[in-house]
C-alpha positions, -999 to +999 in steps of 0.1 A: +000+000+000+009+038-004+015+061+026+020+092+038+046+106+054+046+137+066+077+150+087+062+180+112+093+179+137+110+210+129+107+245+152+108+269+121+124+290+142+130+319+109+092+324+113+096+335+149+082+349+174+051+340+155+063+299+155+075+287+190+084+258+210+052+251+224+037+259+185+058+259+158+054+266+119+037+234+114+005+245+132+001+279+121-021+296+096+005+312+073-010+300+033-046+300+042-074+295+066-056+261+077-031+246+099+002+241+072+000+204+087-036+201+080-032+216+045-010+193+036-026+158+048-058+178+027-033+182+002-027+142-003-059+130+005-076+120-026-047+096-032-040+081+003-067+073+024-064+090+063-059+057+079-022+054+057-007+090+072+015+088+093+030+122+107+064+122+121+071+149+150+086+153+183+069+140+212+056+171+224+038+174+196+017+150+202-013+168+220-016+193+198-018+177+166-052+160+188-066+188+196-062+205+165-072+176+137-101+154+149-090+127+123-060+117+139-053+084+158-027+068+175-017+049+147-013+078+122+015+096+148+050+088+148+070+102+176+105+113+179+121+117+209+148+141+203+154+160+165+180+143+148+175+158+113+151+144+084+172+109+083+162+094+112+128+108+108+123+087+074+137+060+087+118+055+115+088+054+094+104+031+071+110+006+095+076+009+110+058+010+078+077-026+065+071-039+096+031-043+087+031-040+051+067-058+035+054-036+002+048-002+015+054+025-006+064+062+013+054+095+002+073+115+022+064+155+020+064+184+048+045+197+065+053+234+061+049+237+017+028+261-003+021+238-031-002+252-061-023+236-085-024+207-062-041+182-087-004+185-109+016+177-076-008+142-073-007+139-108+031+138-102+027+119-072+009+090-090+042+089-115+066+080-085+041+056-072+045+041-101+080+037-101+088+031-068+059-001-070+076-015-094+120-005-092+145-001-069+146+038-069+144+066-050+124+093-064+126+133-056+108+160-065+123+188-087+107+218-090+111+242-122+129+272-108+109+305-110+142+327-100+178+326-090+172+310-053+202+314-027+179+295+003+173+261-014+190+233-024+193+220-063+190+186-083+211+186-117+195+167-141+212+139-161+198+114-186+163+107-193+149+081-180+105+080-189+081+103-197+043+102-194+026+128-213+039+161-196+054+141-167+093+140-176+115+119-156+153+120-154+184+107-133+198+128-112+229+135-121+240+159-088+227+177-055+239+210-046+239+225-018+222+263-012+248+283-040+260+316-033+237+346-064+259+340-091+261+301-093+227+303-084+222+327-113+238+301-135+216+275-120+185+292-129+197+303-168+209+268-176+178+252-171+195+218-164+185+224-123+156+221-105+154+228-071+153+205-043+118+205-030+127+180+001+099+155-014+104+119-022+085+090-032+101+051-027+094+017-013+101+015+025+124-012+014+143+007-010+154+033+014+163+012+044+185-009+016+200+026+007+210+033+040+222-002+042+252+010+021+257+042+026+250+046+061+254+011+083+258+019+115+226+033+113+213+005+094+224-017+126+211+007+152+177+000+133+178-038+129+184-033+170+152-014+175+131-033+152+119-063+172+109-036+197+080-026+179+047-030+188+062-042+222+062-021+259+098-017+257+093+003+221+095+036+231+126+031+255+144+014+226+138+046+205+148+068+229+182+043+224+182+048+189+180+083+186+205+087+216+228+067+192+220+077+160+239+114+146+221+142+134+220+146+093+194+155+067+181+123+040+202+140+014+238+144+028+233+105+046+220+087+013+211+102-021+241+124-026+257+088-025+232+068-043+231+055-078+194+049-082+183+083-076+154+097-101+136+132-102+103+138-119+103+175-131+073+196-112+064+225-131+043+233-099+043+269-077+062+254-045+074+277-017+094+261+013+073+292+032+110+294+051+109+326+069+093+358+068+109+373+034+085+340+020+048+362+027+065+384-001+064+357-026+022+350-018+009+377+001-011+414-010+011+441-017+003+475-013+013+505-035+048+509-019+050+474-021+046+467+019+031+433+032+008+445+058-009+414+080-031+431+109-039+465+121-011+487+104-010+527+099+024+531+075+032+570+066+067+569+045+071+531+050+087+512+018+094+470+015+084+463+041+064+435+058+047+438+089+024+410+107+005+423+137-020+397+159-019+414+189-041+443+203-042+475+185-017+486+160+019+491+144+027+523+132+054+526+110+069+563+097+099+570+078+110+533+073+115+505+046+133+473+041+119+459+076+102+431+089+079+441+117+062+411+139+041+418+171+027+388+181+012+382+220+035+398+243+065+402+216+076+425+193+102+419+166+121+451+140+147+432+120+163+445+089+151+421+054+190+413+046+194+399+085+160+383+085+177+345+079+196+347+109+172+353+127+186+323+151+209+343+161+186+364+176+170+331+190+203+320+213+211+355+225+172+356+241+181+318+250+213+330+274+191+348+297+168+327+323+142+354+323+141+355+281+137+321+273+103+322+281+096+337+249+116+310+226 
């Protein structure tokens, strides 16, 4: 059978003070009237049934994903104990997934992506299935690039390897990591990159045989945990494995180093929604090209963005080039070219005992 996995661990901590510890990117309404988590199990719906979702996310998680989405079960949450990166994250569902069903099939997306039409990306979807039913691959997503991006990562496209109708598949040839403007500039003109989009389609087997050869001491720590399952020592044995197990992303631990790698060119609209600067890309401008979420008098006030939930307003005079967030009790003025680091920002608050409140 085909599943869903959706990985809704991260903090999105670029997207604070509006995502926090206690509520994260995940669970906000940033691309409509939804939760990003419930747009996106919405979003996959029509081709895997709710009872084949699984969401991956940390333990603490776990209550308000219940409160919040009525359709969720035990069965459909996965939880980490610790982050330890998008590696351990698919593989934890991997090993669960063949545990019931030898011949499960994983599509694994996030839960934080704007994603627009959505019929092309399950159109797209059903390709990979496909595939991954019936080979030994491991199938990404590459989106057609819109502009030269610094913040994402992208796939260099080698041979063809099938084509249905519009749906062009190749080998990947390459993965690149986040390029400085000009290679990125490069990227973008000689149309033989896509970008990254972080979303992959395989057989549960294929990627635990991947990580077999590419990565087996992880492969080892997992054959350790999996007679656990379903068992009452199970969630002490995970806590093991992710005490044990290091910290890296799918792409650095296994298809960087793989040979059966495939991408199926999206031609969708897909936004890794990765920090403020991203409400730019989807949100209403006004005439001096300002991004104004909330009660918000601007006199003078150029490129900027300002998202306001508390009580009354932000008043802005004489400015441009900010981002302006009041949200509860805080309020945030950082400059658009520092707005990426905003972590920064995050550990100095997290050195004072009275501050970290707010994280």
């Amino acid at each position: 059978m085909v599943y869903g996995v959706i990985l809704a661990g991260g903090r999105g901590e670029r997207f604070w003070p509006l995502s926090r510890i206690k509520r994260p990117k995940q669970f906000l309404k940033l691309t409509s009237d939804k939760m990003m988590l419930e747009e996106t199990i919405d979003r996959v719906l029509p081709l895997i049934p709710i009872e084949n979702i699984r969401i991956v996310t940390n333990e603490s998680m776990r209550d308000i994903i219940y409160e919040n989405l009525d359709s969720m079960k035990t069965e459909n949450i996965l939880t980490e104990t610790e982050g330890k990166n998008t590696c351990l994250a698919i593989v934890l569902a991997a090993i669960h997934l063949i545990h019931n069903d030898p011949k499960a099939v994983m599509v694994v997306l996030s839960a934080d992506h704007l994603i627009r039409p959505e019929e092309k990306l399950l159109n797209i979807l059903k390709v990979g299935i496909d595939i991954a039913s019936s080979e030994n691959k491991l199938i990404t997503i590459g989106v057609v690039p819109t502009r030269p991006e610094t913040g994402y990562g992208y796939i260099k496209m080698g041979d063809l390897y099938r084509q249905d109708g519009e749906h062009v598949v190749y080998q990947v040839e390459a993965f690149t990591e986040k390029p400085k403007a000009a290679i990125a500039s490069q990227y973008y003109h000689s149309h033989q990159y896509l970008w990254n989009s972080g979303m992959f389609i395989w057989s549960a087997n294929a990627i635990l045989e991947a990580v077999k050869i590419s990565r087996p001491n992880l492969y080892d720590l997992l054959e350790k945990y999996k007679p656990e399952i379903g068992t009452d020592n199970e969630f002490e044995a995970r806590k093991e494995l992710y005490k044990n197990a290091e910290s890296i992303s799918i792409d650095f631990a296994v298809l960087e180093q793989a040979n059966n790698v495939l991408a199926i060119k999206g031609d969708i609209v897909w936004d890794d929604v990765g920090g403020w600067r991203a409400l730019e890309r989807y949100k209403h401008k006004d005439g001096d090209n300002n991004v104004i979420l909330g009660d918000t008098v601007t006199v003078d006030t150029f490129e900027t963005t300002v998202y306001n939930d508390g009580d009354g307003i932000v008043a802005c005079f004489g400015v441009s080039d900010l981002v302006i967030v009041r949200s509860g009790e805080i309020t945030m003025v950082v400059h658009k070219s520092y707005v990426n680091d905003i972590k920064k920002l995050l550990n100095k608050i997290a050195d004072d005992e009275t501050n970290k409140k707010y994280l």
